[in-house]
C-alpha positions as CSV (number, residue, x, y, z in Angstrom):
1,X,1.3,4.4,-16.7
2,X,0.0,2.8,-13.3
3,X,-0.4,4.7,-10.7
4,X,-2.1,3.8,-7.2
5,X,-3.6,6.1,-4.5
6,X,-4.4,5.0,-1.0
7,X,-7.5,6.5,0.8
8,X,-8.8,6.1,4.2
9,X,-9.9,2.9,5.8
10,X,-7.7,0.8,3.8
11,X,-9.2,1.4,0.2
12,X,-6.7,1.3,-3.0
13,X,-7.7,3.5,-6.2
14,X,-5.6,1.3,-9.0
15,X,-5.1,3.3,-12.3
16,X,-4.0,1.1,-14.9
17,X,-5.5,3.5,-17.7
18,X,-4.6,7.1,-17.9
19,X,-7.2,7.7,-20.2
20,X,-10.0,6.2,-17.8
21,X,-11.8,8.0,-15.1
22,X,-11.3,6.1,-11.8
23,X,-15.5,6.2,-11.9
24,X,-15.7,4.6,-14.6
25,X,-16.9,1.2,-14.8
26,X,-16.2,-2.1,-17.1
27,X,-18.5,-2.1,-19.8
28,X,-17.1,1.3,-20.2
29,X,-13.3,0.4,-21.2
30,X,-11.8,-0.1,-24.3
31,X,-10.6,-3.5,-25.1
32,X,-7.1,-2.6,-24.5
33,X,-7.4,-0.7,-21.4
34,X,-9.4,-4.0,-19.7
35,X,-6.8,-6.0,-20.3
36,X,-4.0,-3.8,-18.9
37,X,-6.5,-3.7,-16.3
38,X,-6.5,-7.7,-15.9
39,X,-2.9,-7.6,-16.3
40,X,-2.1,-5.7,-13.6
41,X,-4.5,-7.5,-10.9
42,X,-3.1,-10.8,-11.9
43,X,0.2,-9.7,-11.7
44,X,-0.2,-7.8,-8.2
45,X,-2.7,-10.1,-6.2
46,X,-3.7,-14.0,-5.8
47,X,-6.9,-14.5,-7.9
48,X,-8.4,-17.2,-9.2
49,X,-7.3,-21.2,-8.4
50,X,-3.7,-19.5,-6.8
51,X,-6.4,-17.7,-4.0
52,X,-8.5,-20.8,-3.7
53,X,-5.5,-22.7,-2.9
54,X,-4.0,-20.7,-0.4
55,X,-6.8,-20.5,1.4
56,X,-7.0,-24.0,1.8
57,X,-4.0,-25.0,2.7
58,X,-4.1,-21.4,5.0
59,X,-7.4,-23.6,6.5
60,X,-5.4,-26.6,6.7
61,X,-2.4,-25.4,8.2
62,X,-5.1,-24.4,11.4
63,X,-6.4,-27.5,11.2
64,X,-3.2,-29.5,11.7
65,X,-2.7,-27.2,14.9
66,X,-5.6,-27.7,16.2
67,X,-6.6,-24.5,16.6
68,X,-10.3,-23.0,17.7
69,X,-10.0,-20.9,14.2
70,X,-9.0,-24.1,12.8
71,X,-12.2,-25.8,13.8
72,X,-14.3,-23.5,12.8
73,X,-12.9,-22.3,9.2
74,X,-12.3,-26.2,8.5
75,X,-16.2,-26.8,9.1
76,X,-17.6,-23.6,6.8
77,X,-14.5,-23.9,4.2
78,X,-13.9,-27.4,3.5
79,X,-17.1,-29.0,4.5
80,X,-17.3,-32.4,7.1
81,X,-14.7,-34.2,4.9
82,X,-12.2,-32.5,7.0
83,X,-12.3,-34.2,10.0
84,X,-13.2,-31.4,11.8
């Protein structure tokens, strides 16, 4: 069972293991209860290559209109082969 609590200022408590404390940490899981763990971030948020990639073409997409956030996310994000 998953079950998720939301606390003040925005923070998300994601239980994906009944059996683990919500202090616990990693190296304290099972094997098992990790990868339900994994399982349901990757199925819930963008991680990895799929974040990486929307970011960019989030950066791009403000680049191609010009835009002052444009300018200055192109030049941190994607380095001076932008253009920018």
């Amino acid at each position: 069972m998953i079950t998720t609590r939301h606390r003040a200022g925005g923070r998300v408590e994601v239980h994906a293991c009944p059996r683990a404390s919500p202090s616990s940490q990693v190296k304290d899981l099972k094997e098992h209860q990790a990868q339900r763990v994994a399982q349901y971030i990757q199925q819930h948020y963008t991680v990895g290559d799929e974040l990486k990639r929307s970011i960019r073409d989030n950066v791009l997409a403000l680049i191609r209109m010009q835009s002052y956030r444009g300018q200055r996310w192109g030049a941190h994000t994607l380095g001076p082969w932008t253009g920018c």
